[in-house]
Steps between C-alpha positions, in 0.01 A plus 500: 500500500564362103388812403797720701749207408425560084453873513835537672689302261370680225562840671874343620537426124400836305604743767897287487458527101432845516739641742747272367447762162495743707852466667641403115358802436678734780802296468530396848825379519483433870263221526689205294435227728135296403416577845516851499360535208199291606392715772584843358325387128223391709427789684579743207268277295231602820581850467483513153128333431332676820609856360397390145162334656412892640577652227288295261208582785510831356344372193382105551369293797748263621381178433649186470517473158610867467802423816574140300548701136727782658696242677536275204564842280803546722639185519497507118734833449715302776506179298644711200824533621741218503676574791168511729447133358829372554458605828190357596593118323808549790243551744263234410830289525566558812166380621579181650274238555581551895460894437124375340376310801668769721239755269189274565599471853492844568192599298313227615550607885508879361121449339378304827554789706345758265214288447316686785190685475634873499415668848764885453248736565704717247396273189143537607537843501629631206821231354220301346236729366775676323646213350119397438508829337781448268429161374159634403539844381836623561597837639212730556474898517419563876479173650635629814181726527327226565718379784814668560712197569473436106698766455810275603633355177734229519655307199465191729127494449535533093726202529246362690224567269536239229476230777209594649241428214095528543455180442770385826238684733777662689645137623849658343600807686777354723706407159728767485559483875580124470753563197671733697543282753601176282763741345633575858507176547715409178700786559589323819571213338710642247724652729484152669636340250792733386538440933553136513712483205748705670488752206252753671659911452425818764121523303418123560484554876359781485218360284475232720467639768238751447305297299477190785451784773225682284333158439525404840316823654226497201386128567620482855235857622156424474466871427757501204358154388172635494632787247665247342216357369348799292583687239653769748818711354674483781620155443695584168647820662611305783696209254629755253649685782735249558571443104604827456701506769650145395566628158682819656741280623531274188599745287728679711706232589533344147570843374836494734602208274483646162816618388504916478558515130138270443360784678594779276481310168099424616498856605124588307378161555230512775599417833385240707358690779268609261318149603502609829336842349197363358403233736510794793306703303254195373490446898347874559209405213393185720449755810669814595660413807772400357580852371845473746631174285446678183710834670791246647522373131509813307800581761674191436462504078578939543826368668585209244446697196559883608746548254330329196192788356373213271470259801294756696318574225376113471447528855230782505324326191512180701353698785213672263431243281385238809378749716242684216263230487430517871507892510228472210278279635498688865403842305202327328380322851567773722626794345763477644856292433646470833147450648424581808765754493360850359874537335461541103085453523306569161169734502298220328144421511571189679764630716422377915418788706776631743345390799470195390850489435620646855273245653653173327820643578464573869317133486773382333859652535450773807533158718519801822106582436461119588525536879256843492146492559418778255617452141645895523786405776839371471631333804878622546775262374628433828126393666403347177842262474425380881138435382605278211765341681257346745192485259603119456778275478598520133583814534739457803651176262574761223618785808746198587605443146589812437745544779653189465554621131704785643718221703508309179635784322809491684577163493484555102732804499707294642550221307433656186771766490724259479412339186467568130100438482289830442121594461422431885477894542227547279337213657509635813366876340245302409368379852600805696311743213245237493378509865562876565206513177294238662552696864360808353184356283367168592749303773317176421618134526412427132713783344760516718603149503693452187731781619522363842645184389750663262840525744436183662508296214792685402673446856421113390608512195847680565593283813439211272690613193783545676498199700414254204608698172844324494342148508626347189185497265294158371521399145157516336409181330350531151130574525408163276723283779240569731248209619137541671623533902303252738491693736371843233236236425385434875502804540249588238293214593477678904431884277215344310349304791567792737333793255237264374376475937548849506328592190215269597199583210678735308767333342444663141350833604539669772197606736272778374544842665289603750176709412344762687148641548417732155262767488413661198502903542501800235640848527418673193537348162749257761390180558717274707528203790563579873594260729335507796661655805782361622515283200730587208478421166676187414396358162232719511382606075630796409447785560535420891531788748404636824331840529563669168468883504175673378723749274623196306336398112602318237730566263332410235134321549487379168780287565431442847802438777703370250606895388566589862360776728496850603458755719225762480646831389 
């Protein structure tokens, strides 16, 4: 439980010091309050080091002292620039002594419930070996013709890499799912606080609202909870669904304040949106189901800088430059950089056979093959929607959601066309585009969910805008007025109690991952560990698969797995 507590606050720390270059950088005008920039420097700072962590797996394995020198390499070019420091010595000011305890409350109960032994079948499967695979080699030619599930990159599991070392024995896989959900949780509490000062804008609600719902249905769902504590992708997707869509609305309803004139004098000066940009498209390299986010934001920073050539021009190198690394890395595992798709594939000596392909993706995003009892059928839409609406009863939840989104659309029509705030289209592109893509590839709880949630907690935050926006705001006392609360301080003493009981033995580290029956097989010059049926691999040594292919050989023997692996010609 320590051990989630210290690596967060170090991630919290360089990814905030990073993105907080990173919006100096763009000049974000947008985000000026130490809130906003919080969360969005946080998340770019995310973005920025999983997309750097791939691309360095081209070359290096991602250990931890590889992940803690590229971090600490990129805090430094931050640190250069005085503006980035001024910035951050306003946001360690701001950091009361309440705000503290508030921090150590959260991680404490946070860590407790992520200091579970890891059960998602997924992580078993293939989210651990791979990041297994990166902290100890990096990216290898033609992993996925060892298993085709490694053929699914995600930036997630680079990020997770450097956190995961050998000498942990696999105790740390649920970090990164943890830190997302501690920064959910101070994202919350951020908005919170901008709430009960009676100085909260449109985005605050909005923020708050998503973030408390999201939180709610991730702990609250044994199912979600159990992906919650893994390494799974779906977790970030799910939170930085709701930041993009929070900083949609940020910047445009602080652009409606700028004076015209600011606007054309700052005319080749990036735009803001181009935030929005980058963490959409950093969202697609953590798993490609969020391809419809990245399309809603390219719409909205087309229609904010259509008339500006330079603007779009940063926009596609934005676009290119954070999408490459992921492209890159799914040619050399696959062959392929949309893998499973056949779209764009690469005749390499590595490259996964087509039927492999068609297979994972009728396994994976033909969801109508599901309900067949031969993998060649498709069940019509109509017969396959009535067999998913009554396979269980998280599917009818989400049927319900959906139509009461419709309802809830409106209601927001309504009250919204009467008012001066903006964005709430694009936010509701994003949910409608969002399920249709879900609806046609994989209608599952743990994708759609993010999208579900999106027009309710904009209903929320709207009817409460309106009604409380005119309250006269709080004055903010000075950050070094504030005193240790009594209450803050009981309330610590219940968190540590409380996650100590439910940590039990593993208050430092968490539990060890589960293991699995290993045999050791060969095919070829191949030699490799196979779980034993219906086992999977778990923390299994590498190189852990199932039933390799007898056409499959080394890349190189004389360097052994470590080159890759390919395909007999």
């Amino acid at each position: 439980m320590l051990y989630f507590i210290f690596v967060w606050t170090i991630l919290l720390t360089l990814c905030c010091i990073v993105g907080t270059g990173l919006l100096h950088f763009l000049r974000a005008s947008a985000f000026q309050r130490t809130g906003d920039q919080f969360v969005t420097s946080v998340w770019l700072g995310v973005v920025c080091l999983s997309v750097l962590y791939l691309l360095v797996s081209l070359v290096l394995p991602l250990s931890s002292l590889i992940g803690f020198s590229i971090a600490i390499a990129c805090c430094g070019l931050a640190l250069l620039n005085r503006s980035v420091r001024s910035e951050l010595a306003v946001l360690k000011a701001a950091v009361s002594p309440n705000i503290g305890l508030l921090y150590l409350i959260g991680a404490m109960l946070i860590a407790a419930l992520s200091t579970r032994s890891v059960t998602w079948l997924d992580t078993g499967l293939y989210h651990y070996p791979l990041i297994h695979w990166l902290n100890q080699v990096g990216t290898v030619p033609g992993i996925a013709l060892l298993f085709a599930n490694f053929g699914f990159t995600s930036s997630w599991f680079a990020f997770a890499a450097p956190l995961n070392p050998e000498m942990l024995n696999a105790r740390a896989s649920a970090a990164t799912g943890g830190f997302a959900l501690f920064v959910t949780l101070i994202q919350t509490g951020i908005a919170a606080g901008y709430i009960l000062r009676k100085q909260a804008q449109f985005s605050d609600w909005f923020l708050g609202f998503f973030s408390a719902i999201l939180l709610l249905c991730l702990i609250g769902s044994g199912h979600l909870r159990e992906i919650s504590i893994s390494p799974s992708p779906d977790i970030p997707v799910a939170v930085l669904t709701g930041v993009i869509a929070w900083t949609i609305l940020v910047i445009t309803n602080t652009s409606l304040k700028q004076p015209a004139t600011v606007e054309r004098v700052e005319r080749n000066v990036p735009d803001s949106s181009l935030v929005t940009l980058i963490l959409a498209t950093g969202t697609v390299t953590v798993k490609l189901v969020a391809l419809p986010l990245l399309a809603i934001s390219c719409g909205f920073y087309l229609v904010r800088n259509r008339t500006s050539l330079r603007r779009l021009v940063d926009g596609l190198a934005a676009v290119i430059l954070v999408f490459s690394p992921f492209l890159l890395v799914q040619v050399f595992t696959s062959g392929c950089p949309l893998f499973p798709s056949s779209a764009l594939c690469f005749s390499t000596p590595w490259s996964v056979p087509v039927e492999t392909k068609e297979w994972v993706t009728r396994l994976t995003h033909n969801w109508t093959s599901w309900y067949t009892s031969s993998p060649q059928e498709t069940t019509p839409l109509p017969v396959a929607l009535w067999l998913w609406l009554t396979d269980n009863r998280g599917n009818q939840i989400m049927a319900l959601i959906a139509i009461g989104s419709l309802v809830a659309f409106g209601l927001l029509f309504r009250m919204l066309r009467k008012t001066s705030l903006r964005g709430y289209l694009w936010i509701i592109a994003i949910q409608v585009l969002g399920i249709a893509f879900y609806l046609k590839t994989s209608p599952l709880l743990r994708f759609a969910l993010p999208c579900l949630i999106l027009i309710p907690a904009l209903l929320g935050a709207t009817f409460c805008y309106l009604k409380f926006s005119q309250v006269p705001a709080t004055p903010v006392t000075p950050p070094n007025q504030f005193k240790p609360n009594p209450l803050l301080l009981g309330l610590l003493g219940i968190a540590a109690v409380v996650s100590v009981s439910v940590a039990s033995a593993w208050v430092v580290l968490p539990p060890p991952m589960q293991t699995a029956s290993i045999a050791q097989k060969q095919v070829n010059n191949v030699t490799y560990f196979a779980p034993e049926k219906p086992e999977v691999c778990w923390s299994a040594e590498i190189p852990c698969a199932f039933e390799v292919p007898d056409d499959i050989y080394l890349r190189n023997p004389n360097r052994g797995f470590v080159a890759g692996f390919i395909r007999a010609q």
